[in-house]
C-alpha positions in Angstrom: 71.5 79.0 105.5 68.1 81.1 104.9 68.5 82.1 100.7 66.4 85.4 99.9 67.7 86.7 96.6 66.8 90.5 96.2 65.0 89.9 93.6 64.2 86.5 92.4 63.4 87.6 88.3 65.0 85.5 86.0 65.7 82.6 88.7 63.7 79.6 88.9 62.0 78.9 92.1 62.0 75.5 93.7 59.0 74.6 95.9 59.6 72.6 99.6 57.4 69.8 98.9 57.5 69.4 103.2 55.7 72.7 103.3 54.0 73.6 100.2 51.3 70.9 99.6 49.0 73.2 97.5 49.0 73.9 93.9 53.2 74.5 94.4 53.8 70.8 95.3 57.1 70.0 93.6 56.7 73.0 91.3 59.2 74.8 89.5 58.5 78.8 88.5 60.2 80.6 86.5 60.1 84.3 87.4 59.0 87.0 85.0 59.5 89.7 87.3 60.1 90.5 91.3 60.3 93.8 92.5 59.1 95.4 96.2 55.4 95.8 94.8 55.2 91.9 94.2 56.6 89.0 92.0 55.0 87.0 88.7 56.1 83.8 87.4 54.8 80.8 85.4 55.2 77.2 86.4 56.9 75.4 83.9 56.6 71.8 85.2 52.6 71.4 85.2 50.5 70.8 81.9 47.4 71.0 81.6 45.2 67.9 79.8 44.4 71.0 77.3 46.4 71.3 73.4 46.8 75.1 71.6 44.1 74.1 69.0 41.4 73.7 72.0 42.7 76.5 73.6 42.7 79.2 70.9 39.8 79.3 68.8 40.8 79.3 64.9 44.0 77.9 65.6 45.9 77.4 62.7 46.3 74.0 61.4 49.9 72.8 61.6 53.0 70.7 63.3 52.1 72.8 66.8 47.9 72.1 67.1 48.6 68.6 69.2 51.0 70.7 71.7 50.1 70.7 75.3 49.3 73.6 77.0 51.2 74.5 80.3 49.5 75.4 83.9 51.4 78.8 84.4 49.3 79.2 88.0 46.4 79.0 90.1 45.3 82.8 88.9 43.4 84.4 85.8 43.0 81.0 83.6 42.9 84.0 81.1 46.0 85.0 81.0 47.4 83.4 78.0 51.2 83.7 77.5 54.2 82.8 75.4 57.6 81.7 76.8 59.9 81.6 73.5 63.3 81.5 72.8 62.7 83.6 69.3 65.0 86.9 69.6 64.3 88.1 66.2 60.5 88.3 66.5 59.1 91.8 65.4 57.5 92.3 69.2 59.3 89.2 71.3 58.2 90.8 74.6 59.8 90.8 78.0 63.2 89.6 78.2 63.5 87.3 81.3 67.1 86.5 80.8 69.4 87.0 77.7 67.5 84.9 74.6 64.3 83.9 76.9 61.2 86.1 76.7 57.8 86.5 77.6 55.1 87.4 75.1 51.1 87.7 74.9 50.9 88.5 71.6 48.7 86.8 69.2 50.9 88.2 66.0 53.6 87.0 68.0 52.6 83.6 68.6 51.8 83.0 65.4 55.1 84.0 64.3 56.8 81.6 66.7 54.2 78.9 65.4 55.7 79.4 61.6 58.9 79.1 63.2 60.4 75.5 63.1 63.9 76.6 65.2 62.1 78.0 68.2 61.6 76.7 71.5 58.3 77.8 73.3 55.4 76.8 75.7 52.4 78.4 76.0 51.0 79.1 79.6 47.4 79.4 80.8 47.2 81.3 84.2 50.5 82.4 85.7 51.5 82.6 89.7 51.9 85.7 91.6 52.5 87.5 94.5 51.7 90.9 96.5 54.1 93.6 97.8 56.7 91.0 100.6 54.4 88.2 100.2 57.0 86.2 97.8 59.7 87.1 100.9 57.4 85.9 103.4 57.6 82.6 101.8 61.1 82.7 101.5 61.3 83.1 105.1 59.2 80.2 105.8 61.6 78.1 103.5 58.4 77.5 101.2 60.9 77.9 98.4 64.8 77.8 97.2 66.2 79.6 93.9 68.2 78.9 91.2 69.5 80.7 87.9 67.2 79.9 85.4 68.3 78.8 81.8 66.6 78.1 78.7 67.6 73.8 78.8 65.6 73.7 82.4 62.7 76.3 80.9 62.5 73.5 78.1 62.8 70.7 79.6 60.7 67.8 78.9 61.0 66.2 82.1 57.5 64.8 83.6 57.0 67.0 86.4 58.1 65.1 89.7 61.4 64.5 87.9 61.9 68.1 86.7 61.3 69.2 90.4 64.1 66.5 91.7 66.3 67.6 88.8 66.5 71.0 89.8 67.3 70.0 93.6 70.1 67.5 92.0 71.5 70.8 90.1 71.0 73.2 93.0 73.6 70.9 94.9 74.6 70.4 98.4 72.1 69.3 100.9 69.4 69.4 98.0 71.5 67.0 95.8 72.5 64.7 99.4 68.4 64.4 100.0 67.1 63.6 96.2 70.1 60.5 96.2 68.8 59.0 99.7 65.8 60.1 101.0 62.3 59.2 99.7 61.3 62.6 99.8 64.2 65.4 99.0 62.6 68.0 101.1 62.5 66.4 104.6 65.5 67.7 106.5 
């Protein structure tokens, strides 16, 4: 059964390893937004070989400077963002789903850094889509969604086993083809 959600924000997108062998291979995204001018999300299971002390310049010494920073997407390796779970930030920025948001502030950042309760990757580059593009893929089964939640947004899963996870949690067929097939997505 073909799954299109109306809109896919706050769900986290599964990629069909049997058709996406790009950049998306066994990606997860979670969305920021989706709405009928186009879609934005960050991919949470991809880091990059590059820590927050490399990638900010005067970045302050502390617990965080080792921290690896996370592949968001293939476009504008300039975008720098925040994915936090700090609600009583003074600017926390976009709330994805109650108590997850979405912040490119500097002040902010360095308010979650001083914080030693709160959960949060940093993201260079993000993914995105044009007006029906993100549907288009949908259509083509390039992708399956999920709710997304702030354990999976955090996981610390390596990457192929973050993707498998999320098809073990999805259920059904996608649970069937992680437990006995070499590859999950061949159906």
């Amino acid at each position: 059964m073909l799954e299109i959600p109306a809109s896919a924000k706050g769900q986290i997108l599964i990629s069909n390893s049997t058709i996406v062998q790009d950049f998306f291979h066994k990606t997860l995204i979670l969305m920021v937004d989706h709405d009928k001018e186009g879609a934005f999300g960050l991919v949470i299971n991809k880091t990059t070989d590059q820590s927050l002390s490399e990638l900010i310049k005067n970045f302050p010494v502390g617990i965080h400077k080792d921290k690896l920073v996370f592949c968001g997407g293939p476009v504008d390796p300039m975008f720098v963002s925040v994915i936090h779970d700090k609600k009583d930030a003074s600017d926390p920025g976009v709330e994805i789903i109650p108590g997850l948001y979405m912040a490119r502030s500097y002040d902010t950042l360095l308010e979650i850094l001083k914080s030693e309760s709160t959960r949060f990757r940093v993201f260079q580059g993000y993914a995105g889509w044009g007006a029906g593009q993100l549907e288009a893929e949908f259509q083509r089964l390039s992708w399956v969604a999920m709710p997304a939640d702030t354990q999976k947004v955090f996981s610390d899963r390596e990457m192929e086993e973050a993707w498998k996870g999320a098809l073990v949690e999805k259920g059904g067929l996608y649970r069937y083809f992680v437990e006995h097939t070499k590859d999950p997505m061949l159906n």
